[in-house]
C-alpha positions in Angstrom: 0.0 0.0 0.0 1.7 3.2 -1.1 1.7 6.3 1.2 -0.9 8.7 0.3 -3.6 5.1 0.7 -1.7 5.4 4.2 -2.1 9.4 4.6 -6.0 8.9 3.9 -6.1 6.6 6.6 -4.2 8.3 9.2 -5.2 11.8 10.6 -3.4 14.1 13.1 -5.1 14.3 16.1 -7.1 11.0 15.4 -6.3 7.5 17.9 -5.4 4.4 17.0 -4.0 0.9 18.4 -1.1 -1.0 17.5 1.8 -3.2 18.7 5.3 -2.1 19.1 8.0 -3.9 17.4 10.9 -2.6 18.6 12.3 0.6 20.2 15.1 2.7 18.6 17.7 5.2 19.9 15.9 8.1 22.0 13.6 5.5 23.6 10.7 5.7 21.0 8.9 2.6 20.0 8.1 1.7 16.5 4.4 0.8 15.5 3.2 0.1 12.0 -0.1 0.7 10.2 0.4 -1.2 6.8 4.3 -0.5 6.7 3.7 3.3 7.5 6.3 3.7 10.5 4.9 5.6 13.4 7.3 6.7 16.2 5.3 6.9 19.8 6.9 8.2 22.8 7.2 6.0 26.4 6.7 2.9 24.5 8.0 -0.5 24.7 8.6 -3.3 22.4 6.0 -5.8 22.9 3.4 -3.5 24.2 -0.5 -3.4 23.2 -1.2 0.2 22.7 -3.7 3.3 21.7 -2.2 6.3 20.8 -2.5 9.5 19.5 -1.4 10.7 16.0 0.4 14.3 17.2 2.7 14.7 13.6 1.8 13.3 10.3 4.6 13.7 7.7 4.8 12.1 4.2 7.1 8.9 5.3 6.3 8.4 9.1 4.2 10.1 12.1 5.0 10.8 15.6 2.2 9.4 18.4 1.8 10.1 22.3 1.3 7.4 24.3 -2.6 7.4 25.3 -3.0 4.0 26.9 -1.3 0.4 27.2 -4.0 -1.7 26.4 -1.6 -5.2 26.8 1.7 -5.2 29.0 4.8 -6.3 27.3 5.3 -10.3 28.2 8.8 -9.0 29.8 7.1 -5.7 31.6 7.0 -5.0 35.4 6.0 -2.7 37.8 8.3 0.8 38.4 9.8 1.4 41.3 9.4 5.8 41.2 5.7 7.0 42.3 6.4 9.7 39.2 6.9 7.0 36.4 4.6 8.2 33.2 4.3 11.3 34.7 7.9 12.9 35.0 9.7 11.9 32.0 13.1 11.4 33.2 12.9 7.2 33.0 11.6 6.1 30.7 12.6 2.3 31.1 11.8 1.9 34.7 9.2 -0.8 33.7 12.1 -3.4 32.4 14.3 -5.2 34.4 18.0 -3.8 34.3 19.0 -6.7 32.4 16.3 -5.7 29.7 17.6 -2.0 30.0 21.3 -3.3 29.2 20.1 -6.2 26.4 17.5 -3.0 24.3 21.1 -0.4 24.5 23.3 -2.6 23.8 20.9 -4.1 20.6 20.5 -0.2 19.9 23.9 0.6 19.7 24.7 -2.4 17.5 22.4 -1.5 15.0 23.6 1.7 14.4 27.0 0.7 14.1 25.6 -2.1 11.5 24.1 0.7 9.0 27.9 1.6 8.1 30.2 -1.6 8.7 29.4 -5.7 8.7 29.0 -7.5 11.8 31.9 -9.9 11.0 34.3 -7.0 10.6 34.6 -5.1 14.3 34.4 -6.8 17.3 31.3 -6.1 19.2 32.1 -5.9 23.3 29.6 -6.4 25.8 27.9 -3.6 27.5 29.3 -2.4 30.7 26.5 -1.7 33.7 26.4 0.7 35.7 27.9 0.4 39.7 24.6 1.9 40.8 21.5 1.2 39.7 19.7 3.7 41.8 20.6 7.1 43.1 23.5 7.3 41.1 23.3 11.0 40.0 25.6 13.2 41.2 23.7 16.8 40.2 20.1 17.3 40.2 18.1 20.4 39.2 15.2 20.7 40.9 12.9 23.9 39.6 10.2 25.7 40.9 6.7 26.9 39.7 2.9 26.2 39.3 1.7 22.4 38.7 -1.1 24.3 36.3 -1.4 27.7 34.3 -4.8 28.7 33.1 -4.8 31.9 30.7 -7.3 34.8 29.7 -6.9 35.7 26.7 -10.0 38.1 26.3 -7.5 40.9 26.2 -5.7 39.9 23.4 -2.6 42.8 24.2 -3.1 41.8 27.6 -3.4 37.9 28.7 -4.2 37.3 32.7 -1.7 33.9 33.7 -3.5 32.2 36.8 -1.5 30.4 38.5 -2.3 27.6 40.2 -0.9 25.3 43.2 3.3 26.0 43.7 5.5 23.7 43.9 9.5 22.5 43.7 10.3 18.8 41.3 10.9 19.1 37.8 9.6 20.6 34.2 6.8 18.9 32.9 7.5 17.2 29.7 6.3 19.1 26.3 5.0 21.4 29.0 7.9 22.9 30.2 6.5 25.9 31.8 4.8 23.4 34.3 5.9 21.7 37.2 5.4 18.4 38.2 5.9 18.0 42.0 8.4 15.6 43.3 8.5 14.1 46.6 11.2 11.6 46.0 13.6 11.0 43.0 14.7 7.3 42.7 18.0 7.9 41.4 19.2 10.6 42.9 21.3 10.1 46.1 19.0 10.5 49.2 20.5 13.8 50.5 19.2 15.7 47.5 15.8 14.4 48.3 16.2 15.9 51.9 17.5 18.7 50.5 13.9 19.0 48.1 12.0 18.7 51.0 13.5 21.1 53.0 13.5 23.9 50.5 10.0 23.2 49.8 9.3 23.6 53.4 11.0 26.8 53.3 9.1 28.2 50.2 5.9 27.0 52.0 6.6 28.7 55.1 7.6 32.0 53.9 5.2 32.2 51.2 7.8 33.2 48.8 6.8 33.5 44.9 7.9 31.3 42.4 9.0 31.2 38.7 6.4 31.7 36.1 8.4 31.4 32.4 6.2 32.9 30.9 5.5 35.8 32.5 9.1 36.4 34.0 7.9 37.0 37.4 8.5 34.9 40.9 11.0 34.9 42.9 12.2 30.9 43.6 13.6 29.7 40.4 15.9 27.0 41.5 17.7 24.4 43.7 20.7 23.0 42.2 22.2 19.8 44.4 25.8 18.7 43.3 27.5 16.0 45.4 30.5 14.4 45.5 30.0 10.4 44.9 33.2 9.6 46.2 34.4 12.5 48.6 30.8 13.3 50.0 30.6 16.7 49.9 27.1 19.0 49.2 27.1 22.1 47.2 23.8 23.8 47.2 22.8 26.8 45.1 19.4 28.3 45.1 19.1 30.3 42.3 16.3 33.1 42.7 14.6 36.0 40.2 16.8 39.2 39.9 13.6 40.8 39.0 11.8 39.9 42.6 14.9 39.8 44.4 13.3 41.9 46.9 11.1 39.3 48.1 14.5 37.6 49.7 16.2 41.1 51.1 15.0 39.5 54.2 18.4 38.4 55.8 16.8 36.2 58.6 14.8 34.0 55.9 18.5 33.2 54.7 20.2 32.4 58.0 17.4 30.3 58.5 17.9 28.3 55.3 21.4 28.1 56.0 21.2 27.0 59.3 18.6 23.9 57.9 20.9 23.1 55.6 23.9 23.0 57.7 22.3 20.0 59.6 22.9 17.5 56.5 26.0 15.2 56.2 28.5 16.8 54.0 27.5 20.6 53.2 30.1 22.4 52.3 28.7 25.5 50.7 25.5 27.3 50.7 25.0 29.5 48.1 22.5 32.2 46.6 22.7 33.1 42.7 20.4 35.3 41.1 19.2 35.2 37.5 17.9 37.4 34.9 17.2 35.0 32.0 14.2 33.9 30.8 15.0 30.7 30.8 16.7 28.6 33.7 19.9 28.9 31.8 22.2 31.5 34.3 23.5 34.2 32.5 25.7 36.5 33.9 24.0 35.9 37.4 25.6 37.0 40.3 26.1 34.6 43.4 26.7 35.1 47.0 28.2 32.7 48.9 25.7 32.2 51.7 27.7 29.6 53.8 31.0 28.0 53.1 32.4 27.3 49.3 31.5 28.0 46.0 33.0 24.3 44.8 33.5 20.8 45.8 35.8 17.9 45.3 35.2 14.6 44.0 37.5 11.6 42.5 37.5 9.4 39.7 40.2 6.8 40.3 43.2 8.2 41.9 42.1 11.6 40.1 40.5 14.7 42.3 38.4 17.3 40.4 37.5 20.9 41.8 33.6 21.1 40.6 31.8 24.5 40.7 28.4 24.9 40.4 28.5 25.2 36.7 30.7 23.3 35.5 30.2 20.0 33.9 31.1 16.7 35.5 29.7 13.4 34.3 26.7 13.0 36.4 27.3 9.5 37.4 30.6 9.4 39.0 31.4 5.4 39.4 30.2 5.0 35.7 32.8 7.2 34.6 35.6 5.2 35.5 34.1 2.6 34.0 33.6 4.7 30.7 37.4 6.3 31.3 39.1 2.9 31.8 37.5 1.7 28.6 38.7 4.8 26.5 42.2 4.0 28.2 41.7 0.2 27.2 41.2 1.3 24.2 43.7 3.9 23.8 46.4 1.1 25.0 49.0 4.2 25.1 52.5 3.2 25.9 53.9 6.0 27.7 55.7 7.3 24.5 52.6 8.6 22.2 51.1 12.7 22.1 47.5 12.8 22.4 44.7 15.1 21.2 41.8 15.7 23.3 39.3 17.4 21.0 35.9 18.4 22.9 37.6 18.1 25.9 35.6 19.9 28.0 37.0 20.4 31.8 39.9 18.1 30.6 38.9 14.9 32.8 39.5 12.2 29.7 43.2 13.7 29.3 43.7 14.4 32.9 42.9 10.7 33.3 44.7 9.3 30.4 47.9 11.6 31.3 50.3 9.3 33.1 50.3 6.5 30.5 50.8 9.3 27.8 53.8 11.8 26.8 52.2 14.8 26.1 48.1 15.3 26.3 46.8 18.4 24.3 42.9 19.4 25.0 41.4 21.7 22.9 37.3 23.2 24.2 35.0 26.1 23.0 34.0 26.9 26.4 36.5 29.0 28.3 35.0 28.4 31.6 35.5 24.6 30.9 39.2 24.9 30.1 40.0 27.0 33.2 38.5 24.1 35.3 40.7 21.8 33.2 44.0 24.0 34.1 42.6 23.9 38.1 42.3 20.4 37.7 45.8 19.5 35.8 47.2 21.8 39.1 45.6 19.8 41.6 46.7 16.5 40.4 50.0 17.9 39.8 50.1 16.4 35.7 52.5 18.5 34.0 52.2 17.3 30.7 49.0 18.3 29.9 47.9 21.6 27.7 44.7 23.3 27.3 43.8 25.9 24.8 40.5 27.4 24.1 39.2 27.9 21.0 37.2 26.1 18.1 38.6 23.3 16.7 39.9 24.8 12.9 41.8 27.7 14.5 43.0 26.0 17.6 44.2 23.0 15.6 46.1 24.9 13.6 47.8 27.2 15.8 48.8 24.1 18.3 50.0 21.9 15.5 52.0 24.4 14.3 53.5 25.3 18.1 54.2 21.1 18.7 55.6 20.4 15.0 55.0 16.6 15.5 52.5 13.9 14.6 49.8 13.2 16.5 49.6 9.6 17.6 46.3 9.4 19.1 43.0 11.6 18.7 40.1 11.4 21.3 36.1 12.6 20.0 34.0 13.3 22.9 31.2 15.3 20.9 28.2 16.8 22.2 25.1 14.7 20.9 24.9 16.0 17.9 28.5 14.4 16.9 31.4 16.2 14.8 30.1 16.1 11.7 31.8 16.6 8.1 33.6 19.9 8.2 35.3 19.0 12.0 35.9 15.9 11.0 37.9 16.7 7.6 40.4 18.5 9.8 40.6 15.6 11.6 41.3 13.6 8.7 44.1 15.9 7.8 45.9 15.2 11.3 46.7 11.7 10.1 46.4 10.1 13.5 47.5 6.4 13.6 43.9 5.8 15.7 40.8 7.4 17.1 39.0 6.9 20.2 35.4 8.1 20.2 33.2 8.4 23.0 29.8 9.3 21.9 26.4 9.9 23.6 24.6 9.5 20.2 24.9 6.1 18.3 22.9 7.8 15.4 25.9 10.8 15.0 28.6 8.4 15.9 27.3 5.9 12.8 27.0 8.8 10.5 30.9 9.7 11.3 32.1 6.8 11.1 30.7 6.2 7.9 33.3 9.6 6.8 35.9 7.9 8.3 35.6 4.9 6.8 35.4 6.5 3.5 39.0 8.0 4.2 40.8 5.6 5.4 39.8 4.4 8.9 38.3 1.3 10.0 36.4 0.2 12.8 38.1 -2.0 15.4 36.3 -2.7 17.8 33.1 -0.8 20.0 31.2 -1.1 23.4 28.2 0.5 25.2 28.7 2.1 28.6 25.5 2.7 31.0 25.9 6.0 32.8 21.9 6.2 32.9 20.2 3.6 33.8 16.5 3.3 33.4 16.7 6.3 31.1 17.0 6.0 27.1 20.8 7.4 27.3 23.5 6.0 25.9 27.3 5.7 26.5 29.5 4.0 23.6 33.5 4.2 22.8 34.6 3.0 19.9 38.3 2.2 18.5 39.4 2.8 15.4 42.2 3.0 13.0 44.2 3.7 10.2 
């Protein structure tokens, strides 16, 4: 049946039932109405379902999950009160083993759209140490669980706001809250934290966030913590344009002094934001309590974390991710290294004693600062950072070092390197490449460029840094 028999079918809008046959990479499942592909959100492979058509294109549609009408044979019961409702695991409802067998399956395939099976070695997936409350930095927002709008003023539209609250952004809602009491995978002091600064809200009937309006006071609570060290960093981020809602210095000392009761605190503080959106721009912070950073270790390594800067959010799973890039890698102590997206440095830093020289190049200035703190801490000498994109800053360092680069690490955003990065890649000539990738979609999609110029897969394997979520962690060898 061709598509436009399918179109007249199908209607945006419209429900219809179906079984899943499989799930793909951003943890959509695949249903088919006469070969016409249609991706629904929250599903599962094996599942009985109705859903709603919400996009209708030429070659597939998009659904929303509106009920499971038959469980999946391998399905059972999550362990969060917020499953469905929240967003943030989507595969609660299959055993971990099920979790690990769909990523690794997903990774695979993507690989297998560019290379053969029989010509890489496929490795099998590693698990995470924790399967629960394993995150290391949780955002916790604030606003109104509903928003109703008048609109009978059309230059002037009246927001009601309705019930406050502190948990997370509501998915394809975001300027809604969904209230949390307890998060499953974050570590149990951030949940005390959550309740204790929605106590405070509560109490001093402080105003909160609306996005869409730009007014409230209480924007945020940002928890970081140290897996390994145990330390707490606590930033409440708050409304530059209400800020004189908190100009109350007792409301503040009270906080503090609630917060100081937890294990571990080691810095308090207030940061105030002008944006629109939660991203922090140019946004002042006092120090209400304490330190404005804290310290935690992968293997042997210590990092100084401040409150923006990233750190993979599950600490133990990165060593497992870093030892397989070293595995990988297999440096012999005599090779120079180039770390390209190498954000605060921690792959070098971490690869640095089994290398001669480490070179780490990052857009983000504030990233390769942390990456020079960091080097300084752990007292490794022979490792560079320079700030810049990758064309310029490639060519200025290669000119500087004069010598062949023996090894080239890819850590891309999700959204991979893509053709023009990559051809200067190409033109460094490294004997092999190790890529860690978030994306298996972008990675495949590389590596089929690679390929095409001289580079073969040698061998690849997925890492779980989130489990019961739909993200994915792979590194990949290859060479020349």
């Amino acid at each position: 049946m061709n598509f436009y028999a399918d179109l007249m079918k199908l209607k945006k809008g419209k429900t219809y039932q179906g079984k899943v046959e499989k799930v793909i990479y951003g943890g959509k499942g695949i249903v088919k109405i006469d070969d016409f592909v249609i991706f629904v959100e929250k599903a599962i492979t094996g599942q009985e379902i109705e859903f709603q058509i919400t996009k209708l294109k030429k070659t597939y549609a998009q659904g929303k999950l509106k009920k499971v009408l038959k469980k999946a044979p391998n399905e059972i019961v999550a362990k969060c009160q917020h499953f469905g409702e929240c967003g943030g695991c989507k595969w609660q409802n299959l055993s971990y083993e099920d979790q690990l067998n769909l990523k690794s399956s997903i990774v695979k395939e993507n690989i297998e759209q560019v290379v053969d099976a029989d010509t890489y070695s496929y490795e099998e997936i590693l698990p995470s140490p924790q399967k629960w409350q394993y995150r290391n930095k949780l955002d916790f927002s604030y606003g109104y669980q509903e928003m109703k709008i008048d609109k009978t003023d059309k230059e002037n539209w009246i927001y009601h706001d309705l019930y406050p609250c502190l948990g997370f952004h509501r998915p394809k809602k975001f300027e809604l809250i969904i209230p949390i009491e307890k998060c499953e995978i974050s570590p149990e002091e951030a949940n005390q934290i959550l309740a204790i600064m929605q106590k405070f809200r509560n109490k001093h009937d402080l105003s909160v966030h609306n996005p869409k309006t730009h007014k409230g006071f209480m924007r945020n609570v940002i928890v970081r913590k140290g897996e390994r060290t145990g330390d707490l960093l606590v930033n409440i981020i708050v409304n530059t344009q209400d800020k004189q809602e908190g100009e109350k210095k007792q409301i503040w000392e009270e906080i503090t002094q609630d917060l100081r009761q937890l294990k571990g605190i080691v810095g308090i503080l207030l940061t105030y934001n002008k944006s629109w959106n939660d991203a922090v721009i140019d946004g002042h912070t006092d120090v209400l309590w304490g330190q404005d950073f804290l310290h935690d270790k992968i293997g042997d390594l210590t990092f100084k974390i401040s409150p923006e800067s990233f750190f993979q959010t599950n600490t133990l799973g990165a060593k497992k991710l870093y030892d397989t890039v070293q595995e990988f890698a297999a440096l012999q102590g005599s090779e120079k290294v180039l770390d390209l997206y190498c954000g605060t440095g921690t792959i070098g830093l971490y690869l640095a004693n089994k290398a001669k020289q480490i070179y780490g190049i990052e857009i983000i200035e504030a990233a390769i600062e942390n990456a020079k703190v960091n080097a300084k801490i752990n007292k490794i000498e022979n490792a560079e950072f320079i700030c810049g994109n990758i064309d310029k800053s490639l060519n200025i360092l290669l000119e500087k070092v004069d010598s062949q680069m023996d090894l080239v690490i890819l850590d891309p955003p999700r959204n991979g390197v893509g053709k023009k990065a990559l051809e200067r890649v190409l033109k460094i000539n490294a004997k092999k490449i190790v890529y860690v990738s978030c994306n298996p979609t972008t990675f495949a999609r590389d590596l089929e460029i690679l390929n095409k110029n001289g580079y073969k897969l040698k061998k690849a394997r997925a890492v779980d840094m989130f489990p019961h979520t739909h993200h994915i962690e792979m590194v990949a060898e290859i060479v020349r």
